[in-house]
C-alpha positions in Angstrom: -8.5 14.9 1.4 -6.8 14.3 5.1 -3.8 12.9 5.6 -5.4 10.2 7.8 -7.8 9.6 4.3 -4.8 9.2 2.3 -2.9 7.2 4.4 -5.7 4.9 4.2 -6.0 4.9 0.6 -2.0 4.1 0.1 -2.1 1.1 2.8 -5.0 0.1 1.1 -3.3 -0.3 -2.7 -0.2 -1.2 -0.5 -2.2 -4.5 0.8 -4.2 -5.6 -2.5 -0.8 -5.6 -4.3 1.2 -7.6 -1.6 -1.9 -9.9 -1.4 -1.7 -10.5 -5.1 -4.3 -7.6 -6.4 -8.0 -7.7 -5.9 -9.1 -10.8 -6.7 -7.0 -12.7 -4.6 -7.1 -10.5 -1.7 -10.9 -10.5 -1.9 -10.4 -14.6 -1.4 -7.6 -14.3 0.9 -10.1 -11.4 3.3 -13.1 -13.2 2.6 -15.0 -10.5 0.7 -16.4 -9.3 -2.3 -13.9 -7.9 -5.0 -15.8 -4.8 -5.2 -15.2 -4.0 -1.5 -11.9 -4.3 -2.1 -11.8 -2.4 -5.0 -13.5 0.3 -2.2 -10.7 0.7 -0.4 -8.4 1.7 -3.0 -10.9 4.9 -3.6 -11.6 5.3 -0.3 -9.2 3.9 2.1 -9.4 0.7 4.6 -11.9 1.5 7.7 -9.7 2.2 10.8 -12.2 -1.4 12.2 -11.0 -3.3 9.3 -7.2 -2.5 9.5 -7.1 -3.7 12.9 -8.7 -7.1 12.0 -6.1 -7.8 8.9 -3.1 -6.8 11.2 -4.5 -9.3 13.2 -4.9 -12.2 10.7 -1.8 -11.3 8.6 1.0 -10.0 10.9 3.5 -10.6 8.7 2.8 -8.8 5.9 5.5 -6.4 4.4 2.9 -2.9 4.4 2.6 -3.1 8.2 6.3 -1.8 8.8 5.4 1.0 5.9 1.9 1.9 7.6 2.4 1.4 11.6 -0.8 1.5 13.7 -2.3 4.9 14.5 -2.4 5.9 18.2 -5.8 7.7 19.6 -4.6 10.0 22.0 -6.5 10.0 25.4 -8.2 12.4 26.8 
């Protein structure tokens, strides 16, 4: 496992259980509980991470997880 993979995998479990666990973050997203569920095994898609800092700035797990930088070529 990469460190990028398990930095995934930790923000995701990070954001389910400020969101209130899968259930209600599955509402509070607007998807399936088993997607959810996905991230936890496999980590949040880079995509994905960037919309939820979008729509909920102000959660705690942002300061713990920052936003990756791509460098440029």
């Amino acid at each position: 496992m990469t460190a990028t993979a398990s930095r995934e995998i930790e923000l995701a479990k990070c954001l389910v259980e400020e969101l209130g666990g899968q259930s209600a973050a599955s509402r509070k997203i607007g998807l399936r509980q088993p997607s959810v569920w996905r991230w936890t095994v496999s980590g949040i898609p880079p995509l994905r991470e960037t919309d939820l800092r979008f729509r909920f700035p102000r959660l705690e797990c942002w300061k713990r997880f920052p936003p990756l930088t791509q460098a440029k070529a």
